[in-house]
C-alpha positions as a printed Julia matrix, in Angstrom:
161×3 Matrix{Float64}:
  39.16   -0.95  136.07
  40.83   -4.26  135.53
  43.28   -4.81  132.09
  40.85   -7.92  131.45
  38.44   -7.74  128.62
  34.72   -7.89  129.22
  34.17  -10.02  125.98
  35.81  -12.09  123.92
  35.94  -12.12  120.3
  35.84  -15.07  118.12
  36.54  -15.36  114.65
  34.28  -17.83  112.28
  34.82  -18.81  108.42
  30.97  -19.25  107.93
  27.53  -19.38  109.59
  25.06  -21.82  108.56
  21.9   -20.75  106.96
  18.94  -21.19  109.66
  16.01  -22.96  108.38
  12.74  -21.43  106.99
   9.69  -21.57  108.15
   7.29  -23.53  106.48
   3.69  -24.61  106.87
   2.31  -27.43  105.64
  -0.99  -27.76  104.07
  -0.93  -31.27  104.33
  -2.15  -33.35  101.25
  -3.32  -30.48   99.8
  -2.45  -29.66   95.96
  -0.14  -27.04   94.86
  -1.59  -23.84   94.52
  -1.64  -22.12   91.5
  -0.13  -18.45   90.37
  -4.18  -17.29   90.23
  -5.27  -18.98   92.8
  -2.76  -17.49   95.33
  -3.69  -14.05   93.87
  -7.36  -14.4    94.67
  -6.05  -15.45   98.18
  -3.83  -12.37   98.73
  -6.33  -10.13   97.91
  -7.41   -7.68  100.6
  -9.45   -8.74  103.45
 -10.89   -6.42  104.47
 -12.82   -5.51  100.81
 -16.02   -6.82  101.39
 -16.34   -5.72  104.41
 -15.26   -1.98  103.42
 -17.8    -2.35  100.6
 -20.78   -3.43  102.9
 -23.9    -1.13  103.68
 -25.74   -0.44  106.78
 -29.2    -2.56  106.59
 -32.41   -1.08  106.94
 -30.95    2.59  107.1
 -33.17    4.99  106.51
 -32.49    6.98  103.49
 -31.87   10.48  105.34
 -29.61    8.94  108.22
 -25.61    8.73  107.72
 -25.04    5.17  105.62
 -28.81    6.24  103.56
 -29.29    6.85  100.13
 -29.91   10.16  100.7
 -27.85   10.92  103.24
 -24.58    9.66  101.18
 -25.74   11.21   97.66
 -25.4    14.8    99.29
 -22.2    13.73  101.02
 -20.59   12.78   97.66
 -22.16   15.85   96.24
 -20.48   18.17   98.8
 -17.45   16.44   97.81
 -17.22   17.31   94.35
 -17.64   20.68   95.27
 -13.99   22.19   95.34
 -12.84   25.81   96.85
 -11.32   27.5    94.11
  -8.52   29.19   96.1
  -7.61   25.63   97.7
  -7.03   22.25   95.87
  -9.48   20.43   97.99
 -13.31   19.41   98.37
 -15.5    21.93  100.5
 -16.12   18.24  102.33
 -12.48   17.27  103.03
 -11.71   20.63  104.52
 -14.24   21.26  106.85
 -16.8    23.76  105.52
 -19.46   21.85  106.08
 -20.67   21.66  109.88
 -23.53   19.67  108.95
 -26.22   18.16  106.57
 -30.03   16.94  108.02
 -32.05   15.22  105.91
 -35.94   14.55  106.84
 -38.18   12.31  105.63
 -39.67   14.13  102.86
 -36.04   14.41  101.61
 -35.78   18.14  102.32
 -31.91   19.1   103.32
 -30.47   21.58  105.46
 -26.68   22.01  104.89
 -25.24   24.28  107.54
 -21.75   25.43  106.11
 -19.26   28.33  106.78
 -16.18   29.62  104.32
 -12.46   30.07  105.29
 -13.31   33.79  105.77
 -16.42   36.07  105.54
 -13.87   37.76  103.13
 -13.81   35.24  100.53
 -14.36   35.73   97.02
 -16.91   32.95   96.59
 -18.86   34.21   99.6
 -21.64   34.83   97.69
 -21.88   32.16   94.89
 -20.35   29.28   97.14
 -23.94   28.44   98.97
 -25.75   28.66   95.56
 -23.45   26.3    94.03
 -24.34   24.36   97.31
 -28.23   24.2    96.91
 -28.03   23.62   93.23
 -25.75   20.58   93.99
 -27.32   19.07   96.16
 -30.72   19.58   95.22
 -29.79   17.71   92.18
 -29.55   14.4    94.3
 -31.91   11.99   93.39
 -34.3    11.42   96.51
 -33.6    15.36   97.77
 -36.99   17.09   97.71
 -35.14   20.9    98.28
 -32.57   22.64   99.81
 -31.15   24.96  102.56
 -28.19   26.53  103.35
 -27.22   28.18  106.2
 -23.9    29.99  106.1
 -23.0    30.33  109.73
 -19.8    31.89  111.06
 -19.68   30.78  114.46
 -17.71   28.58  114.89
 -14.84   30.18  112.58
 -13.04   27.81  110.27
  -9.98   27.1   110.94
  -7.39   24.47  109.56
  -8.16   21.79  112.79
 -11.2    21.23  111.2
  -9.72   19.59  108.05
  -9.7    15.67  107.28
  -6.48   14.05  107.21
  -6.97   13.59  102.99
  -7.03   17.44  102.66
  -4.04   17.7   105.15
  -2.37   15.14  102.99
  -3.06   17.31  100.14
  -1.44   20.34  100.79
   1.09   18.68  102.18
   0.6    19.83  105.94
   0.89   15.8   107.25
């Protein structure tokens, strides 16, 4: 290697703030503090808050259908901090016409101490949604649970994201 540098240095006193970027409106008034907070707000709310149309009520996005979803989730497992729902219990919920339901759910283990009183709890939940006719559960164990089957809010939960 050579004994010339590669770069030089150069000393400065001060560097000149670079503009900001503006945009202009045009003739347009200023805006006011409420005005720009209506503006801000989020985008995408209405949109998040829109229903299906024409969904029929036992379909995902029906009536029905949603009622026993929201049910399910205020059904919590008393050995974990989280919904029945959230951490994958339920394999899944058919509604018919008539309104009857069919929720087809396993537990963590067949060993569980709310083996017996966790699908009663079930039925009497959801049968108590307005539009359900009756309901069935079938506790199933095949599949096993297992902690894949969790959503990403009861991951969050117990910390395992």
């Amino acid at each position: 290697m050579s004994g010339e540098p590669k770069f030089t240095i150069e000393e400065v006193e001060a560097v000149s703030t670079p503009p900001r970027a503006r945009v202009d409106d045009g003739a347009a008034a200023p805006e006011s503090a409420a005005a720009k907070l209506e503006r801000k707000r989020d985008y995408l709310d209405g949109f998040l808050k829109a229903q299906p149309q024409d969904v029929p009520a036992g379909e995902p996005g029906g009536a029905i259908y949603d009622g026993v979803i929201a049910a399910l989730k205020d059904i919590f497992d008393p050995e974990i901090p989280v919904n029945i729902y959230d951490l994958g219990l339920i394999y899944g919920v058919e509604v018919d016409d008539a309104g009857a339901v069919v929720v087809t759910m396993t537990l963590t283990t067949p060993h569980c101490p709310v083996a017996e009183s966790m699908p009663g709890e079930v039925e009497l939940r959801v049968g108590a949604v307005p539009g359900v006719r009756d309901c069935e559960v079938n506790l199933v164990w095949d599949p096993p649970w297992d902690p894949a089957k969790m959503s990403d809010e009861a991951r969050l939960e117990l910390g395992m994201l």
